[in-house]
C-alpha positions in Angstrom: -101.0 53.0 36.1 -102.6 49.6 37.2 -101.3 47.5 39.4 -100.7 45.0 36.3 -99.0 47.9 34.1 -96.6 48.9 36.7 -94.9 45.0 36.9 -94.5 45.5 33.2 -92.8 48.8 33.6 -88.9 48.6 32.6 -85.6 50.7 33.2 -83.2 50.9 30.8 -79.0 51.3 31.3 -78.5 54.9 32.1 -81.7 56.1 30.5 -81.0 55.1 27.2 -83.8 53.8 24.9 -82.7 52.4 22.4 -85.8 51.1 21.0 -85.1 50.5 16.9 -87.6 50.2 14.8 -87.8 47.2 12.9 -86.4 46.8 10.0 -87.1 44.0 6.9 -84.0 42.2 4.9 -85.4 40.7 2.3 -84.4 42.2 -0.9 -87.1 41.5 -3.4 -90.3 42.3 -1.1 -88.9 45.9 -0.9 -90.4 46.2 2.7 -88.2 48.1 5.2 -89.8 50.0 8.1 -87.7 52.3 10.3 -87.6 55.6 11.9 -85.9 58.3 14.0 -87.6 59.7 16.8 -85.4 61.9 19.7 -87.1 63.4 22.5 -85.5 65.6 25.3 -87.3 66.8 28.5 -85.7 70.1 30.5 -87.4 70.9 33.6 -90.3 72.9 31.7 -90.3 71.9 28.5 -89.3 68.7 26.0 -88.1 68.6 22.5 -89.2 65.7 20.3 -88.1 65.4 16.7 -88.4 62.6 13.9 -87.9 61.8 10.1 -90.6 61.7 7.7 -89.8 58.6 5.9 -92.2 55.8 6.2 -92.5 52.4 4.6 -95.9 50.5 4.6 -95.3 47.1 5.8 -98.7 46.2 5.1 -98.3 46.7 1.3 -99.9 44.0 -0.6 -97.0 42.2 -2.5 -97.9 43.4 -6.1 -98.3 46.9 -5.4 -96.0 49.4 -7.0 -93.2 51.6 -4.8 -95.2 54.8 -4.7 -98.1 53.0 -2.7 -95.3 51.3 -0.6 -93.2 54.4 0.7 -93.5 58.4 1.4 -93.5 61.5 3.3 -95.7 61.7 6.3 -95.4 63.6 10.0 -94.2 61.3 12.8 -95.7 63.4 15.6 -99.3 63.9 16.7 -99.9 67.3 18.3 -102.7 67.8 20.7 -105.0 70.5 19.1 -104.7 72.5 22.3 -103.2 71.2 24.8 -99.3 71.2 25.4 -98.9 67.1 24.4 -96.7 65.8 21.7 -96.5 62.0 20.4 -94.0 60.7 18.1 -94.4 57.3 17.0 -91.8 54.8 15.4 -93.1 51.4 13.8 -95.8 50.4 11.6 -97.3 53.7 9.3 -100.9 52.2 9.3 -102.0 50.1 11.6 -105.6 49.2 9.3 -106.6 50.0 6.1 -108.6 52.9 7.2 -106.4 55.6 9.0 -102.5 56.3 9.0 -101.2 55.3 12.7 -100.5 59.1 13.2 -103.8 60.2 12.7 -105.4 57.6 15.2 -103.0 58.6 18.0 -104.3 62.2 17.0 -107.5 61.0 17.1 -107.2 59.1 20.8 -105.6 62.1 22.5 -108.0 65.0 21.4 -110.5 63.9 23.5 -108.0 64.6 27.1 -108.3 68.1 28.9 -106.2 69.0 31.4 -106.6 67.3 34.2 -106.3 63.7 32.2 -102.6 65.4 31.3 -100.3 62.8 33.1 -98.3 60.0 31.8 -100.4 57.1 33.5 -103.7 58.4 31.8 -102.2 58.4 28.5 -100.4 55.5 28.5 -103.9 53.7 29.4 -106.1 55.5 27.2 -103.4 54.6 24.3 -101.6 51.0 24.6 -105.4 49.1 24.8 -105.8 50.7 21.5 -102.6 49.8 19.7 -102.5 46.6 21.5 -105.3 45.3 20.2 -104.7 46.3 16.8 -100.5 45.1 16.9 -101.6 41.5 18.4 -104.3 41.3 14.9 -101.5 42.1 12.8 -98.7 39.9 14.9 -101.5 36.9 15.0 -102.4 37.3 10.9 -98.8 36.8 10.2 -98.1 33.9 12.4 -101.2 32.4 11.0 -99.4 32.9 7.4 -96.2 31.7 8.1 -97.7 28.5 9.6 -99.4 27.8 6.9 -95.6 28.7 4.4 -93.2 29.0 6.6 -91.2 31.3 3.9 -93.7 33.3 3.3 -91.0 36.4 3.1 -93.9 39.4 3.6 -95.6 37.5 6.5 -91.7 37.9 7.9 -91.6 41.3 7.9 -95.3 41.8 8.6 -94.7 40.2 12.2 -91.3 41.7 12.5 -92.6 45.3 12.0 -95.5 44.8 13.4 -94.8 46.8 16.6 -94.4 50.7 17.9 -93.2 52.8 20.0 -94.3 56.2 21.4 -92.2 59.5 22.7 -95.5 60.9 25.0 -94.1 64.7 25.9 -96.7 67.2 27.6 -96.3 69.8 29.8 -98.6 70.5 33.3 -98.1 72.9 36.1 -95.5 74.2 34.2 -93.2 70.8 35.0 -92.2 68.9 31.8 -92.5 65.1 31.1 -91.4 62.7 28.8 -92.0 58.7 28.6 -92.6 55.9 26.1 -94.6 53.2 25.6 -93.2 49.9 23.5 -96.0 47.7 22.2 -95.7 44.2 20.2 -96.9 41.0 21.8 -96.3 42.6 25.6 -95.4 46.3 26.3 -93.6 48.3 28.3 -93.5 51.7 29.4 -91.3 54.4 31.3 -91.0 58.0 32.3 -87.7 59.4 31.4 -86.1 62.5 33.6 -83.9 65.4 32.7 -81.9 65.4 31.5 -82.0 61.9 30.0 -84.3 61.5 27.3 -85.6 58.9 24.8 -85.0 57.4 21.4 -85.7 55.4 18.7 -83.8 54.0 15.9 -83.4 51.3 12.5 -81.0 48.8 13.3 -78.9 49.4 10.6 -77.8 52.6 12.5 -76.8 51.1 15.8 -73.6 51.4 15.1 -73.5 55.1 14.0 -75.1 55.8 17.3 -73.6 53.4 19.7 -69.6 53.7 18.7 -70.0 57.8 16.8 -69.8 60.9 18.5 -73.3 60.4 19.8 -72.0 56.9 21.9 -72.4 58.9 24.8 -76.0 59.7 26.7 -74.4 63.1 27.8 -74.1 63.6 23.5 -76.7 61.9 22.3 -79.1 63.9 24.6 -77.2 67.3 24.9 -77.0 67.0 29.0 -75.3 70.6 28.7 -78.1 72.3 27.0 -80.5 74.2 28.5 -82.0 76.2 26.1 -85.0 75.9 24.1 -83.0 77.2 20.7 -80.2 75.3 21.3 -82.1 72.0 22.2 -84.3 72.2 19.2 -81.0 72.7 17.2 -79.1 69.6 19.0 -82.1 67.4 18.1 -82.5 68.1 14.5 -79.0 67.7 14.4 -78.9 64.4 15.7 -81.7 63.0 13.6 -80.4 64.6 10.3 -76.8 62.9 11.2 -78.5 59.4 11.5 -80.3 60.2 8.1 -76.9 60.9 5.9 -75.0 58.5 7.7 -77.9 55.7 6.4 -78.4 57.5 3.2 -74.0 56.3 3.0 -74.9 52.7 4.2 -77.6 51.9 1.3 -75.6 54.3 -1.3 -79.1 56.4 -1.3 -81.2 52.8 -2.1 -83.9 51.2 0.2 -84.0 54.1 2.5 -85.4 53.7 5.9 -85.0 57.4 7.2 -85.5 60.8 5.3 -86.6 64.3 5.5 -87.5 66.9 6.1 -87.1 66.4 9.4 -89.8 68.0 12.3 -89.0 69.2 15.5 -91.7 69.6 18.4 -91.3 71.9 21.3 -94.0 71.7 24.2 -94.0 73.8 26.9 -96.6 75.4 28.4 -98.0 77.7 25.8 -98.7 74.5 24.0 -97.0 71.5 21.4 -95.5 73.4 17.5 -93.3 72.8 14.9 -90.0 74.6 15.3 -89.5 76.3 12.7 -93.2 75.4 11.3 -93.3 71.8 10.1 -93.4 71.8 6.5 -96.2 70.4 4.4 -96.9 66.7 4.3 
């Protein structure tokens, strides 16, 4: 990274990143963003999983539910080469493309030897910068102008994301994660810590439940590629039925199906294959 990216790196208490996704209050705009996204680096390879809820924060007020909320894949895969990217935050960042779809679109262009944390933390957070600080700026413009204005609230409060960047090169694994809103930061995670994101209204679950610990949460003793993909599905699927008893099934934030990424070196897939969006 540049000299100026490496002042804004950050470490987090025993590898823990608990990034959570923001999340909107206010009952009557019907605006709540959130995710779940777990990833898990081993020596030569990294699991990633997420949720497949999303909420658009960018709704216009008077639209109805169905253009507001729905089922869509968290994780870019690079079309060839062994790179994963789950995101957490906003589900469009313009009008034009879904926010997955744009990462895809960034990342297709790497080959190998552009396969390395610095590279891709560069060619991405100029990108999603620019486009978080319009959305960030737009609402602080509105809320000058009514200060309770209740969507520009959530607009600026969601208006943020964060990445799980897995790949695999020379047959070593990596995992790190950008956070972008008005600054960002960025770190590279080792085995076997890992990295994750989650809605507030599940910091409890995670932080006091049976996945309080890193060694838990992450599955320190697991080696395996079955078993990890297991642990992380599990994890995720936990967080989504323990929210699903919080909001009594109403205002969800998280949902299935839930996908899980392995990337190794034969490349980045669904395990079992994702289902269909």
């Amino acid at each position: 990274m540049t000299q100026r990216a490496g002042r804004r790196l950050t470490s987090l208490i025993l590898g823990l990143v608990c990034l959570a996704a923001a999340t909107g209050a206010h009952a009557k705009s019907q605006l709540l963003t959130g995710t779940i996204i777990l990833g898990v680096p081993r020596s030569d390879f990294v699991v990633v999983g997420a949720d497949r809820l999303w909420t658009n924060a960018l709704a216009k007020p008077g639209d109805p539910p169905w253009e507001r909320q729905g089922p869509q894949r968290k994780i870019a895969l690079h079309p060839s080469l062994p790179l994963a990217i789950a995101t957490a935050g906003l589900a469009t960042l313009d009008a034009e493309q879904d926010t997955v779809s744009y990462i895809r679109e960034l990342i297709t262009p790497l080959d190998v030897s552009r396969l390395d944390l610095d590279t891709i933390v560069e060619l991405l957070r100029p990108h999603l910068h620019e486009k978080i600080l319009a959305l960030r700026d737009s609402a602080r413009r509105a809320l000058a102008a009514n200060p309770a204005d209740a969507d520009a609230k959530i607009r600026l409060q969601a208006a943020r994301q964060t990445l799980l960047i897995a790949y695999v090169t020379a047959g070593r694994a990596s995992l790190g994660w950008v956070q972008v809103d008005d600054e960002w930061k960025a770190k590279r995670e080792t085995p076997p810590h890992g990295a994750v994101a989650w809605p507030t209204s599940l910091d409890q679950f995670y932080r006091t439940g049976s996945f309080a610990s890193t060694s838990k949460l992450f599955g320190y003793a697991i080696t395996d590629r079955a078993g990890l993909v297991q642990h992380v599905r599990h994890v995720i699927e936990a967080g989504i039925r323990e929210e699903a008893r919080l909001h009594q099934g109403q205002n969800r934030q998280v949902g299935g199906p839930v996908d899980v990424v392995l990337v190794d070196a034969k490349g980045a897939r669904c395990v079992p294959a994702c289902p269909p969006p």
